[in-house]
C-alpha positions as CSV (number, residue, x, y, z in Angstrom):
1,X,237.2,148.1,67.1
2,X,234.4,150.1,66.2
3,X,235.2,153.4,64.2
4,X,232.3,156.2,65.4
5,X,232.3,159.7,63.7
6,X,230.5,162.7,65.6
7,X,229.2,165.5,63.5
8,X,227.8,168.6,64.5
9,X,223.9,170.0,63.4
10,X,222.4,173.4,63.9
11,X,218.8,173.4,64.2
12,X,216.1,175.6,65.8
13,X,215.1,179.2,65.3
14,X,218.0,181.8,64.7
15,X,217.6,185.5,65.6
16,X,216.2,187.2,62.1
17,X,218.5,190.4,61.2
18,X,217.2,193.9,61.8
19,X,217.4,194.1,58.2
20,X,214.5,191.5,58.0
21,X,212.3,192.3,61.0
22,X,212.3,195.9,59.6
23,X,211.0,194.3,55.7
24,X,208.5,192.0,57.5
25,X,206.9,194.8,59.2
26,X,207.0,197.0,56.1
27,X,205.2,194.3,54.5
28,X,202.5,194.1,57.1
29,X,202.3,197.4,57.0
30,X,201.9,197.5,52.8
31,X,204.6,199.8,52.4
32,X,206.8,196.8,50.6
33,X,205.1,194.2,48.0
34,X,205.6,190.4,48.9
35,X,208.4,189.9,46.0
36,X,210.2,192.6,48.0
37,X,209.9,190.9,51.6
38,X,211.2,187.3,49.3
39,X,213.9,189.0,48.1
40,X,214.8,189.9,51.5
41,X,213.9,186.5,53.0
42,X,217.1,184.8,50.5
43,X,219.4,187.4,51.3
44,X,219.2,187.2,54.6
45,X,218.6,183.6,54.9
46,X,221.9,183.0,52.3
47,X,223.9,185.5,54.3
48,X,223.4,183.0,57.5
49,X,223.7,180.0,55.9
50,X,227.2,181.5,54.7
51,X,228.2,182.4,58.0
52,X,227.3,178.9,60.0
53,X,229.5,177.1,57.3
54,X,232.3,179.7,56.6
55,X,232.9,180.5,60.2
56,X,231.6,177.4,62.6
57,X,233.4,174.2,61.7
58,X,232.8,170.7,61.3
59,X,228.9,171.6,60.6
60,X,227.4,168.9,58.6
61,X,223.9,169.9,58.5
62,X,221.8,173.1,59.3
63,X,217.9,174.4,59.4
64,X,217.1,176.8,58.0
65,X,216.9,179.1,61.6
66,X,212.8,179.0,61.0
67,X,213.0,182.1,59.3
68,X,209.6,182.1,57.8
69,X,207.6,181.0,60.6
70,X,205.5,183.5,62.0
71,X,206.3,185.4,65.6
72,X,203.4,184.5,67.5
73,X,204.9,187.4,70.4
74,X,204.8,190.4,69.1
75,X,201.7,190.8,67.4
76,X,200.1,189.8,70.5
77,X,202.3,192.4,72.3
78,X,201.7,195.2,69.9
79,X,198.1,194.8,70.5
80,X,198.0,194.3,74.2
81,X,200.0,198.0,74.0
82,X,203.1,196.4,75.3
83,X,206.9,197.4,73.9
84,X,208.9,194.8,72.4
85,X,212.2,195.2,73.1
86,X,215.1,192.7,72.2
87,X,214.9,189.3,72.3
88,X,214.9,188.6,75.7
89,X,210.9,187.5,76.5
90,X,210.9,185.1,79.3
């Protein structure tokens, strides 16, 4: 008999927190310094690593929910004069 363990992975872009939408447009808008938007980056980023493997079970690995990669969306919203609202965009 064969023995066959299933573990569960999280991967793929995660929602970012108000928290750091609101830093990564203070940054772009050089209200904040960089080491200010990093030290908001690792909090964030900690506080949902925390949560997946407090509160979801069985997890055995997780990304890191893309967190740093730029939103390609909004930008290009904010210049065509269009309001970003939510996450809902298709």
């Amino acid at each position: 008999m064969i023995s066959m363990i299933l573990r569960s992975i999280i991967f793929g872009s995660m929602p970012r927190s108000r928290i750091l939408a609101k830093a990564i447009s203070r940054y772009q808008s050089n209200k904040i310094d960089l080491s200010a938007l990093e030290e908001v980056y690792r909090k964030d980023l900690r506080r949902f690593l925390e949560y997946i493997y407090i509160y979801i079970n069985n997890i055995y690995r997780s990304s890191d929910g893309m967190y740093r990669w730029d939103d390609l969306f909004n930008p290009l919203a904010s210049y065509m004069g269009l309001e970003v609202n939510g996450l809902k965009r298709f």
